[in-house]
C-alpha positions in Angstrom: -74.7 182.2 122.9 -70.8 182.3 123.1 -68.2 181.3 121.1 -64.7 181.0 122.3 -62.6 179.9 119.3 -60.0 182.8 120.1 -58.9 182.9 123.3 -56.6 186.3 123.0 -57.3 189.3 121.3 -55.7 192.1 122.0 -58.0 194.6 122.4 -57.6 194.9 126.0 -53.6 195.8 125.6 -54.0 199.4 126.6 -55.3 198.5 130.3 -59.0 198.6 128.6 -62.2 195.9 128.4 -65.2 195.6 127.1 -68.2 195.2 129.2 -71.4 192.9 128.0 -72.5 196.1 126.1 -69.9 197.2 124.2 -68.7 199.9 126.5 -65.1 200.3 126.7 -63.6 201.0 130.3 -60.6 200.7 132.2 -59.5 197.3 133.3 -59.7 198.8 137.0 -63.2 199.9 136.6 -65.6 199.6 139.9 -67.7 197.0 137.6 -65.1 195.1 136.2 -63.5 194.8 139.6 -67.0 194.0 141.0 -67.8 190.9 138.4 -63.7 190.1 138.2 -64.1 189.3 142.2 -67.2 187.0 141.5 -65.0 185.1 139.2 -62.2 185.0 142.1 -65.5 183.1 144.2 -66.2 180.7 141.8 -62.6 179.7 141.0 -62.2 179.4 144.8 -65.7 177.4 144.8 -64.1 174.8 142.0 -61.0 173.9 144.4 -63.7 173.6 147.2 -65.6 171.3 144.7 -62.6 168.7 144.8 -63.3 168.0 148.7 -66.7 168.1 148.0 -69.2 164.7 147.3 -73.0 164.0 146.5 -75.3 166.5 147.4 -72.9 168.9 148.7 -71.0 169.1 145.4 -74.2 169.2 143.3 -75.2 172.5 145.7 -71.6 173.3 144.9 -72.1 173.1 141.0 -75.6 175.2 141.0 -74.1 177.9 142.9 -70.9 178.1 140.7 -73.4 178.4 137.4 -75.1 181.7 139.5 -71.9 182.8 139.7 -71.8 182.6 135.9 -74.7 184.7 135.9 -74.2 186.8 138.4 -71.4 187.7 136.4 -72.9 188.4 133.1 -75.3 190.2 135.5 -73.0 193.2 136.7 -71.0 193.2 132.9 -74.3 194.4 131.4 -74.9 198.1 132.9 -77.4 198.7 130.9 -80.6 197.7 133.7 -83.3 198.0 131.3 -83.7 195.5 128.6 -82.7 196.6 125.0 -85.1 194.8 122.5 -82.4 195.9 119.9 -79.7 193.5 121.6 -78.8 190.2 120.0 -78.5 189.0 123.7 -81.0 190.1 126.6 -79.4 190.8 129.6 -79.0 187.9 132.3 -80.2 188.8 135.7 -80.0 187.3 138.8 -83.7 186.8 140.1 -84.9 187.1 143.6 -85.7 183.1 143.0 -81.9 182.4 143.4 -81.4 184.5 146.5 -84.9 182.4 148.3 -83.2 179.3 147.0 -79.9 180.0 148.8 -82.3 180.9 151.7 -84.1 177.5 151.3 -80.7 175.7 151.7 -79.0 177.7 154.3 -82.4 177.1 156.6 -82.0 173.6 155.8 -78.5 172.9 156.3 -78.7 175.0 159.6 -81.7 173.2 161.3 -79.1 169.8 161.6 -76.8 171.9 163.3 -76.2 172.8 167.2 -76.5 176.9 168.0 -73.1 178.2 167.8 -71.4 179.8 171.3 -68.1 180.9 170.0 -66.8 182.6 166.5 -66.0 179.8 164.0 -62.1 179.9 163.1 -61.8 178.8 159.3 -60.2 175.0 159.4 -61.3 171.9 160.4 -61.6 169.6 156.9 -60.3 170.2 153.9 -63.4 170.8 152.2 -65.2 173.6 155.4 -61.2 175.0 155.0 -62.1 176.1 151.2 -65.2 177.2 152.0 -64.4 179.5 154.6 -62.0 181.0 151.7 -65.2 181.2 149.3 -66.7 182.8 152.0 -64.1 185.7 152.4 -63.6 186.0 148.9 -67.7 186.4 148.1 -67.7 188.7 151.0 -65.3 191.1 149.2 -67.2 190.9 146.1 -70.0 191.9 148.3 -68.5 194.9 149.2 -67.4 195.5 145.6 -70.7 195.8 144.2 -72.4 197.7 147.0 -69.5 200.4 146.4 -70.3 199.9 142.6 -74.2 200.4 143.2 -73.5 203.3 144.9 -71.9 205.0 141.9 -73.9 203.1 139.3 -76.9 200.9 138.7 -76.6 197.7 139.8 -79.4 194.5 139.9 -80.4 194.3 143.9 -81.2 190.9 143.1 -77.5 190.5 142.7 -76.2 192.4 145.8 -78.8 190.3 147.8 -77.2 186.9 146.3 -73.8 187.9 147.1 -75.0 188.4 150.6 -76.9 185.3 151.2 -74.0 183.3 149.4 -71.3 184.2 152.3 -74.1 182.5 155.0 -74.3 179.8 152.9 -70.5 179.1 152.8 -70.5 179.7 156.6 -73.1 177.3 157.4 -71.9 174.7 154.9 -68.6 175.1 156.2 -69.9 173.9 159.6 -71.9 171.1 157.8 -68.6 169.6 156.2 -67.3 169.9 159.5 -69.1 167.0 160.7 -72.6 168.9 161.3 -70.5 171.6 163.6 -68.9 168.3 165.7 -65.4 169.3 163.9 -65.8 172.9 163.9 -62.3 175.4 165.3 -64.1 177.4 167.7 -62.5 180.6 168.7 -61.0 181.0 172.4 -61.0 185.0 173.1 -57.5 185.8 174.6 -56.3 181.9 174.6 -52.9 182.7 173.9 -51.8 185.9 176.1 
């Protein structure tokens, strides 16, 4: 399906890009600011991938393939399918939200209920994905402000949503099941 054999091109000199259509539009574009910030996640996600082992990195590797999707997802505004297009467009499917679901319930049922706010630290690994979480949670925000202009997949909107929960509770799972998490202490220091 793709085929990078030129990696610079410049059609996108004048501040312009092309989405998965063909559409031309302006590098700052809600869309392309929307999908860009997904790419931002899953570039986080790979330096979280280097503290990451076994099942946790193979959870790690499934979600940062979504991300491709996702993605491919929000360049293609075109919701319905166009039986003329070489390429169909790639959606995200409700399947990948209930899977995230699946996981979060899963990873969460090891863990003790939570009586403070979680301060991002603790290992190396729960550090990065608190930053994945952050990071997701802005592209979050970018594509709810983008569906309210345009039409977006909800499929997608929904995975972005789940995908923050699932950083936060694997972030307390690589924090020794929740043992080593930084709990927040409300006025510690005044």
């Amino acid at each position: 399906m793709v085929v990078l054999n030129r990696i610079y091109t410049r059609t996108g000199d004048a501040g312009d890009t092309a989405l998965g259509n063909g559409t031309r539009v302006a590098k700052n574009a809600a869309r392309v600011e929307a999908y860009g910030t997904v790419d931002e996640t899953n570039a986080t996600l790979g330096l979280a991938r280097l503290h990451a082992e076994g099942e946790m990195d193979a959870a790690l590797a499934r979600i940062q393939n979504d991300l491709f999707d996702l993605g491919a997802d929000l360049c293609r505004p075109d919701m319905a399918a166009d039986a003329s297009a070489e390429y169909p467009p790639l959606r995200v499917t409700p399947a990948q939200v209930t899977r995230l679901e699946q996981e979060i319930d899963a990873m969460n049922a090891h863990l003790a209920p939570l009586r403070s706010f979680v301060l991002p630290g603790g290992s190396a690994l729960a550090a990065h994905l608190h930053l994945c979480r952050t990071v997701s949670r802005r592209a979050e925000r970018l594509s709810v402000a983008l569906a309210a202009e345009e039409e977006v997949n909800p499929a997608g909107v929904k995975y972005l949503n789940r995908l923050s929960d699932w950083f936060f509770v694997a972030s307390r799972v690589a924090n020794g099941n929740g043992a080593d998490d930084v709990l927040w202490v409300p006025g510690a220091n005044r």
